[in-house]
GULO-229703 format. One record per residue: x, y, z of N, C-alpha, C in turn; residue in three letters. Coordinates in steps of 0.02 Angstrom, whole numbers, plus 50000, padded with zeros to 5 digits. Example, Ala and Ser with C-alpha at 12.3 -4.5 7.8 and 13.67 -1.06 7.14 Angstrom:
<atoms>
506604971650390506154977550390506604983550390ala
506424988850354506844994750357506455000250394ser
</atoms>
This chain:
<atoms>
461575511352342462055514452387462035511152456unk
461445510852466461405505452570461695499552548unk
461715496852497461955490352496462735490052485unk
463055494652481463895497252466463985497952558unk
463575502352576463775504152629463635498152684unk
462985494552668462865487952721463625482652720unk
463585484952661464225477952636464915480452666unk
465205486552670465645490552710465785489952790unk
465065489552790465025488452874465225480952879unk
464905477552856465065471752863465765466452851unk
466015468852818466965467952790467115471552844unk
467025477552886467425482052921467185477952987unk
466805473353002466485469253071467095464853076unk
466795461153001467325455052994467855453552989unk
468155457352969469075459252968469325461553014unk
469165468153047469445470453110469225468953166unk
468405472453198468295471053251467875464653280unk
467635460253240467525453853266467895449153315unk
467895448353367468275442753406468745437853348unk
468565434553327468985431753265468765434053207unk
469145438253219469405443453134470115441053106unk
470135444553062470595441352997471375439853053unk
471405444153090472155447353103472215440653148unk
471705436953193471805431953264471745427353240unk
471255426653166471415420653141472095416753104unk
472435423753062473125423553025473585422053097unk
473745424653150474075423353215474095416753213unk
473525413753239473395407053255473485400753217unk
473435402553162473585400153100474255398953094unk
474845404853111475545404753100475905400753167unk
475215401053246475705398253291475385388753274unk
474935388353238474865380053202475565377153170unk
475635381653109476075378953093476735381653117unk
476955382953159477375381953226477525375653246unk
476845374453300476745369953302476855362253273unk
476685363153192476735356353154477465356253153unk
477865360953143478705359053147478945356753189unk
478735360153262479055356853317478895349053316unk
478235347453305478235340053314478465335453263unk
478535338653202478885334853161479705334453177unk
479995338653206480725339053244480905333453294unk
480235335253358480355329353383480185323153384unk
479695322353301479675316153281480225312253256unk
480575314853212481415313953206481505313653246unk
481795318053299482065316553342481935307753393unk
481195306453407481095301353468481345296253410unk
481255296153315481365290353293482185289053293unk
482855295253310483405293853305483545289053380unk
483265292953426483465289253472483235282953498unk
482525280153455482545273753446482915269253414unk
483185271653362483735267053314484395266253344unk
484495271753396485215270853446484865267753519unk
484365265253530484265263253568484205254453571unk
484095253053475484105247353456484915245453436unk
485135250353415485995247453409486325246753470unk
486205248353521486745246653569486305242753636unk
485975236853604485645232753634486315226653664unk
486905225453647487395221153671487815223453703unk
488255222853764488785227553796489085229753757unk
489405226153691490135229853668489825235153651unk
489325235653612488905241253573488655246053637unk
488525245053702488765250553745489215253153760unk
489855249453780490225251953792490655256653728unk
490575255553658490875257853607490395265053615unk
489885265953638489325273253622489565276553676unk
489505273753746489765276853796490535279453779unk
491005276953759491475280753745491655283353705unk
491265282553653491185290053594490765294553602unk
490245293453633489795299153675490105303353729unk
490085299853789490065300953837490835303553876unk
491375300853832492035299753839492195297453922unk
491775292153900492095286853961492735281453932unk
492965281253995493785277253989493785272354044unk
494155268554015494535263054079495155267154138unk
495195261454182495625266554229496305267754208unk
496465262154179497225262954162497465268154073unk
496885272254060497025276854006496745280054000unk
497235284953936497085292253936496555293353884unk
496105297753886495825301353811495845308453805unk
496065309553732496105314353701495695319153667unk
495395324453673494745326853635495105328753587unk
494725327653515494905332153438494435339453475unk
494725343753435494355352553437493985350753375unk
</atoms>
């Protein structure tokens, strides 16, 4: 019977009131993998904007991004936005 009850106490230390008990470890655990998404996001992400940073290494290829991006124009014309 002490050994039901030693063992009681001890699951009831370790799970609830221990500084890292079950509940701060599961938390911490969920803001990790948080974590691993965001950086996998803006790992995609820094590798897109290297590949557009390698395509529009020649003017025309700026000026063609800048004005599908940016909707820059020459002086003498108009642009139109699609909705």
């Amino acid at each position: 019977m002490k050994y039901w009850v030693a063992t009681a106490v001890f699951l009831l230390v370790i799970l609830f009131i221990d500084s890292n008990n079950l509940m701060v470890t599961m938390r911490l655990q969920r803001e990790v993998g948080t974590y691993e998404d965001s950086i996998g996001r803006l790992e995609e992400a820094i590798r897109r904007e290297s590949e557009n940073k390698q395509s529009i290494s020649d003017i025309d290829s700026k000026e063609h991004f800048g004005r599908e991006n940016y909707f820059m124009k020459r002086d003498n014309e108009v642009i139109y936005k699609r909705r």
